[in-house]
C-alpha angles and dihedrals in degrees: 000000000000111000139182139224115285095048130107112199097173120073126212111277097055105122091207156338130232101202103208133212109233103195109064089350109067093018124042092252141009107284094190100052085047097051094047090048091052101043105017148041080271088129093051100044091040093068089048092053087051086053100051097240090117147033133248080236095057096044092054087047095043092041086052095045087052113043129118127275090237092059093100114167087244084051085050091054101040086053090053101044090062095063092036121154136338119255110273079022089120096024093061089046094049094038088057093041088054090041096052098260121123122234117205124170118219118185141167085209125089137279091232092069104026088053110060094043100052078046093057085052099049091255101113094118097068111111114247136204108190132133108271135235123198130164119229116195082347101303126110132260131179122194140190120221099150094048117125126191097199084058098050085049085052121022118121093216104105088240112030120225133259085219108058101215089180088064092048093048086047101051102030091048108104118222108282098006113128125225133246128187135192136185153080121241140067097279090066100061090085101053089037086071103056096040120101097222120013127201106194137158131172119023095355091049093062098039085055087060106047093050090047093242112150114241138158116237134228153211103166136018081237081061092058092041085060097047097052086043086056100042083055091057091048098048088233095128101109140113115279126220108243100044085046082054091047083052101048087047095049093054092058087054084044 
């Protein structure tokens, strides 16, 4: 379920939420990058989002406006469909869901293509927080309900996202829930700050240390399923000192 700012789809009495990646994290490789690439202008304006020419914000705009007739959203879905999600992807989500813990997905993709593959895994119902792309008179429109302009002054990711993941982790979060993050890009270096335990590979694995930010690591989503599982047993699931600190900070830039 997409959903915008001002919601709270936790109640109080969750002990905590593990906030998931969707592109590369949830699914084997990043549906969105692919897709533009395919059927849009994605390779150009990714390079001139590397190299700082651009925002997150124009290339979502630019990669819409441009892509290819064929590019229906029944098209989008059916390409997504076909990656779909790694193997333990909905049996993590359902395992934490049986066990108390809240699963959220925040992406800086879009809803066209998250929301027909956590559908076809009987995850429709978590709540999302993604960009969002809807065609008006048949022509393409993205939209940004999740953008913040304190988080693009300040976020640590080379190319800030048009989807601010620290706001959604900041405002879905319950009193006294901790938060869990998992995933794997630049765009996960923000949210990776202000969460209580991270779970992070790839890109966000080696940012973490570099910044010295603790972090599990990962091979498989099996692999995070365990660690949770582990971190129940031991009664370690609870908020931590420095990232409680990030967040009430934030919430004073906020």
């Amino acid at each position: 379920m997409v959903e915008t700012p001002g919601s709270y789809p936790f109640q109080q009495g969750v002990r905590a939420v593990l906030f998931c990646d969707f592109d590369g994290t949830l699914t084997p490789s990043d549906i969105g990058a692919t897709l533009f690439c395919k059927y849009s202008i994605g390779a150009v304006l990714e390079n001139q989002l590397r190299g700082g020419e651009i925002s997150a914000l124009d290339y979502y705009q630019h990669a819409c406006a441009a892509l290819s007739a064929e590019a229906t959203p029944e098209f989008i879905a059916e390409y997504a469909l076909r990656i779909g999600f790694r193997p333990y992807a909905r049996e993590l989500c359902t395992w934490c869901q049986q066990h108390g813990i809240g699963v959220a997905v925040v992406s800086d993709g879009l809803d066209a293509y998250i929301m027909p593959v956590l559908a076809a895994e009987g995850l429709e119902d978590i709540p999302v927080a993604c960009n969002r792309l809807q065609w008006d008179l048949g022509k393409p429109r993205v939209s940004f309900p999740w953008a913040s302009e304190s988080c693009q002054r300040n976020c640590p990711s080379p190319y800030p996202c048009a989807a601010c993941k620290r706001a959604v982790l900041l405002s879905w979060t319950p009193p006294g829930a901790s938060i869990l993050y998992l995933g794997e890009g630049a765009s996960d270096f923000c949210p990776a700050l202000y969460a209580d335990i991270v779970f992070a590979s790839g890109e966000l694995a080696v940012w973490c240390s570099e910044q010295k930010i603790g972090f599990v690591p990962y091979n498989t989503l099996f692999d995070v399923r365990r660690s949770i599982e582990q971190l129940l047993r031991q009664r370690r699931l609870s908020p931590r000192y420095l990232p409680q600190q990030r967040r009430q900070q934030a919430w004073v830039e906020e």
